[in-house]
C-alpha angles and dihedrals in degrees: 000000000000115000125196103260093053081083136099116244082248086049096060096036084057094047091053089052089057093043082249085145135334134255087247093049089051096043093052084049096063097037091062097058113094124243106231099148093067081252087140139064102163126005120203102200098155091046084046098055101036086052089055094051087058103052120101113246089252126041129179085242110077080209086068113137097013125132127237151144145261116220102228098243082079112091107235117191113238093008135095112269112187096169076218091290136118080220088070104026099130082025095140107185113217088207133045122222127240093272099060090043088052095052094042089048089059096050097253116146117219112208100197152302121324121214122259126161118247106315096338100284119134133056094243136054124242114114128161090256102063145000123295107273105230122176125263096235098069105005085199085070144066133278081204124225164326094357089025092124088057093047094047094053091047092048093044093049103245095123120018091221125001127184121242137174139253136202110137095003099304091142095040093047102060088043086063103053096042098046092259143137112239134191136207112186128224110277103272095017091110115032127239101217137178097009111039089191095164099066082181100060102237097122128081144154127243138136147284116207142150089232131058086213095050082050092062103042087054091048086053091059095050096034117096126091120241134216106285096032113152097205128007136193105230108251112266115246092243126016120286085251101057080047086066088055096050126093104252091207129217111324136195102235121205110198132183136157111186105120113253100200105054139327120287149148109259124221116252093226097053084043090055086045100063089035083064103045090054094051084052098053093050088047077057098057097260127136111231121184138194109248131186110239110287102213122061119237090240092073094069094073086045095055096037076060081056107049097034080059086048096054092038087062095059098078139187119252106258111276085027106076087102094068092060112112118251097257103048089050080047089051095028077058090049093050104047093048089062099087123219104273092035086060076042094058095041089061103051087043098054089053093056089057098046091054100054077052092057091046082057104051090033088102095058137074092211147012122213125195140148119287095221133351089241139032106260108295133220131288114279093010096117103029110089110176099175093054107034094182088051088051093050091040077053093060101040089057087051093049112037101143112033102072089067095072088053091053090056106035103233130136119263133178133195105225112202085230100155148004135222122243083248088063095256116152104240122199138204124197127223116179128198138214109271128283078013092103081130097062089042079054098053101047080045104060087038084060093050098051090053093048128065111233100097099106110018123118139186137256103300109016 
């Protein structure tokens, strides 16, 4: 028998257009299923409820009536905000960012906070204000971070599509290690209003979905720039949605798969998935070609400047600093010591070499890559407290790929493309030009009708 949430996000919306069921009835469906993946940090099941009642039967989003989830690195107003943090942990915003007012405008109900470790830094999930996420397909493993609490909840079924965020892979991490499909937006393609907290323009949200179509209908409800915008992605001539149901025509592929970030073993099942992906592009008509890596080594110190300035600007409230994790007071100290024209200097120097990146990869449609140099591991196996630079060294082993598409700004997307025989989602990555997130879409959703994961859950769904 089919449940509710057997069904796509598209599936239900269209079911609430019909008077199939109701947004309360789909909210108090979800609500009732239990969180046992650390998807979730505060549930608001009486806001939730009270927001569907309210709702009109037909809405302009498709996605109208459908529950789903706000990572809690999103202000909220009224409702507890930890940025993943002890430090903030009875923080209540009085205002909420572009992204909830977005979600809310389209008739979506969130149903609560989604996990996230402390400011969204690392690549796993396991910060003091929760339980560690772990994906649904091994219990005993990572989500994955920093949107592991999102991709959990979608791959656990507590939510059919959740938005994440995204600003060194931190959306197309955790869909790889729950089986997802997950989306990073070109850079300006969601606004960042009211905050503008990445003043060097790596973060981004996007979705997390088990669809590519469900992707893009979610993208189509954040997406939009907003007055005072400092960059913005040109508006698509259809919706992100139409653009899955397109022909993508025949595409020149770049592929390669030796890590950017640092040196490491890869493992043999993420190197057969994207064997196979490309096999499967090519079966599909594309031209897929062989490419040196784009991005130069050298760029890796310039953006670890970056991001240690980025972390270093989300600061403890005064009294609390002590409450901050060892690796976030390690990279909060990095930070701080890079003066202003030196973070000046990192900047303008990381957009030269993305652009020379981008110079590289002009002559093709598509890049494809590994997700992530390993399956999802085990809880704990990349957190080091005691020694905060081997934790980050750990990371970046694990993630060698996914930061470049921050750097240069273009869409990428993880595509649950394969499993291991012990039953581990497994991505690839395929990245787009820039402002072209709906021809990455549309090869996307080709590959996925001609692969097999729609449809298939994990142990306990």
């Amino acid at each position: 028998m089919t449940e509710l949430h057997d069904l796509t996000a598209l599936e239900q919306g269209s079911a609430v257009r019909r008077g199939e069921v109701s947004p309360v009835e789909l909210a108090q469906h979800y609500l009732e299923r239990v969180d046992e993946v650390g998807a979730f940090v505060t549930r608001v099941p009486e806001l939730a409820l009270e927001r569907a009642a309210a709702l009109p039967r037909h809405g302009a989003s498709p996605l109208h009536g459908v529950p789903t989830a706000i990572k809690d690195l999103n202000p909220t107003a009224g409702v507890r905000t930890t940025f993943g943090s002890a430090a903030y942990d009875d923080f209540v915003p009085n205002f909420s960012d572009n992204v909830t007012l977005s979600i809310e405008a389209a008739g979506m109900v969130w149903l609560g906070k989604t996990n996230t470790p402390e400011f969204g830094s690392p690549c796993y999930t396991e910060p003091d204000v929760g339980p560690p996420a772990v994906t649904p397909w091994d219990r005993s493993r990572t989500a994955g971070g920093s949107s592991g609490g999102a991709a959990a909840a979608v791959a656990a079924g507590l939510v059919p599509v959740a938005q994440g965020s995204d600003g060194g892979g931190s959306i197309r991490i955790p869909a790889s290690c729950c089986g997802l499909v997950g989306l990073k937006p070109s850079r300006g393609r969601v606004s960042a209003a009211p905050t503008y907290g990445d003043p060097v323009g790596l973060a981004t949200a996007g979705t997390l979905a088990r669809t590519v179509a469900d992707a893009a209908a979610m993208l189509d409800v954040l997406a939009g720039h907003r007055v005072g915008d400092p960059t913005w992605a040109p508006d698509p001539a259809q919706s992100f949605l139409e653009a899955t149901r397109r022909e993508p025509g025949r595409l020149r592929v770049a592929r390669f798969a030796t890590p950017i970030l640092t040196d490491v073993d890869v493992d043999p099942e993420c190197l057969r998935a994207w064997e196979d992906a490309s096999t499967l592009l090519e079966s599909l008509g594309h031209e897929v070609v062989d490419v040196p890596v784009p991005l130069a080594r050298e760029a890796v110190p310039i953006f670890e400047v970056c991001w240690a300035v980025l972390t270093a600007l989300s600061t403890a409230p005064p009294g609390r600093e002590h409450q901050l994790r060892p690796l976030t007071t390690w990279l909060t100290e990095r930070g701080r010591a890079v003066s202003g024209p030196d973070f000046g200097l990192a900047i303008g120097e990381m957009r030269r070499l993305a652009a020379q990146a981008l110079e590289a990869l002009a002559p093709y449609d598509v890049v494809l890559t590994p997700t992530l140099a390993a399956p999802p591991v085990p809880v704990g196996a990349l957190r080091n407290d005691a020694d905060p630079e081997a934790d980050f060294e750990a990371q970046k082993r694990f993630t060698p790929w996914t930061s470049a598409w921050n750097v240069t700004g273009m869409p990428a997307m993880s595509l649950p493309t394969h499993w291991t025989p012990e039953g581990l989602p497994v991505g690839v990555m395929v990245a787009g030009r820039p402002a072209e997130d709906e021809v990455l879409l549309s090869v996307a959703a080709q590959v996925e009708a001609a692969s097999d994961w729609r449809g298939r859950t994990p142990p306990g769904w």
